[in-house]
N, C-alpha and C positions, 0 to 999 in steps of 0.2 A: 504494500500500500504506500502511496508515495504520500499521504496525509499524515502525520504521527497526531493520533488521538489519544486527549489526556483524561483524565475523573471526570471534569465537567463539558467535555465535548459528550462522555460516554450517557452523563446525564439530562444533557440537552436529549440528546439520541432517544432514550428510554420515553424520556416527557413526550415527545413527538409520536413516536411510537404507540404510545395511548391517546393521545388526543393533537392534531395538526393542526388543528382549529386554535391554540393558545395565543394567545397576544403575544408582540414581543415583549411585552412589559410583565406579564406573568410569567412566561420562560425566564426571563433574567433576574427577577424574581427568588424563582425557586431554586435557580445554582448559585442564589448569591452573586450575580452583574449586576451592573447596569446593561441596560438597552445597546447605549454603542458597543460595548466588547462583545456582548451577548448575539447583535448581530453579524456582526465580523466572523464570529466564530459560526453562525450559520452560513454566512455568505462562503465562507470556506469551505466549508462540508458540502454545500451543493456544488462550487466550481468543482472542488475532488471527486466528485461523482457520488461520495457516502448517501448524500440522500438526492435520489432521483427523482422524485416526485412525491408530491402531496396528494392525496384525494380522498374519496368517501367513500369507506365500505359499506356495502348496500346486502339487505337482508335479502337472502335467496329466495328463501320461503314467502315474505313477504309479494314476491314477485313469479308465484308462480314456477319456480324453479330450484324443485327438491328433490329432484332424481341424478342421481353422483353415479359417475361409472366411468372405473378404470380400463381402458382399454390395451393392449397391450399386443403389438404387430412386428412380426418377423417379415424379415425379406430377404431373397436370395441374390439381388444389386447390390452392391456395396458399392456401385461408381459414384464418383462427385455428384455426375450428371441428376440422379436418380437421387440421390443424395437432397441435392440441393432443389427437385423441383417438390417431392414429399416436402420438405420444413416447408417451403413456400405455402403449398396447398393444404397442408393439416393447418399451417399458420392461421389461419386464413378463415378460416370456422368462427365464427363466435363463440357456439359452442365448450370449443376447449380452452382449458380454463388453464392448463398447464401442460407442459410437453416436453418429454425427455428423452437422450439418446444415451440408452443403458447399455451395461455392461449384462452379460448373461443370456440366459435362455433368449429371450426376446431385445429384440433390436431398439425397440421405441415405445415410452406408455406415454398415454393421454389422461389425465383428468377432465371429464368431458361430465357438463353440469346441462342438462334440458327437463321440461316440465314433467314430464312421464314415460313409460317406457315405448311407445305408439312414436313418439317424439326422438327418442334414442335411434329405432330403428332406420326413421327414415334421415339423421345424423350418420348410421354407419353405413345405409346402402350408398351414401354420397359419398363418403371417404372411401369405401373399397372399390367405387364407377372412377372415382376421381386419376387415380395413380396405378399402372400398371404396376406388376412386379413383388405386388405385397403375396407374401404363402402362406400366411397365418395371422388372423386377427381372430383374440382371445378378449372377451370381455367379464369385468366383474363388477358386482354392484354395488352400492354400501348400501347397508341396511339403517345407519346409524349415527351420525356425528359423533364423535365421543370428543373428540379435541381439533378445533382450529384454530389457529394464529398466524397472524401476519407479523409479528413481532421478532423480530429477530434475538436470538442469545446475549448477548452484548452486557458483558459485567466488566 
């Protein structure tokens, strides 16, 4: 990291972390600044890239949108070419809410969030029409939230 974060950048971080919305005068506040160090030291963390954006986490369920399902697809392409037009085209989904290129049995999972399971289906008959070359798309469902965070570790 080309940033070196101290106690109270790690504190800003946390405060944000739970609520973006704070003043700068309540952030500066609660580490002990004032406003000008307090923002300097935001203004740095954003130019470093630490924090990339602000926004609003919005309730799923409130929105119609409680059906969670991991998907998980093999391929027997490994070229860039294939490579690179899949990220594009899974990108691309609203849909998916996260996307990973793993290690193991399987080549790539999805966290892919739609209203119900009628909704899911016609989500995966477009991803397996979309990209030739996939040989295995495996799906699981969750039954259950038990733990979500967007907060990152940081002590």
């Amino acid at each position: 990291m080309d940033t070196e974060i101290d106690k109270i950048d790690r504190k800003i971080l946390n405060l944000l972390q739970g609520d973006a919305t704070l003043s700068l005068s309540d952030l500066a506040e609660a580490v002990n600044l004032t406003t000008t160090p307090c923002w300097k030291r935001l203004k740095k963390l954003e130019s470093a890239g630490v924090i990339q954006k602000r926004v609003a986490l919005l309730n799923p369920e409130k929105l119609d949108l409680s059906f969670t399902a991991f998907v998980l697809v093999k391929t027997s392409d490994h070229s860039h070419e294939w490579y690179s037009q899949f990220v594009s085209t899974a990108s691309d989904f609203p849909e998916v809410m996260e996307f990973y290129r793993m290690a193991g049995e399987y080549d790539y999972m999805m966290k892919v969030l739609v209203k119900d399971m009628q909704c899911f289906d016609t989500f995966y008959k477009k991803l397996v029409n979309s990209v030739e070359g996939i040989s295995n798309v495996t799906s699981t469902f969750a039954m259950e939230p038990l733990k979500y965070t967007t907060a990152l570790p940081i002590e």
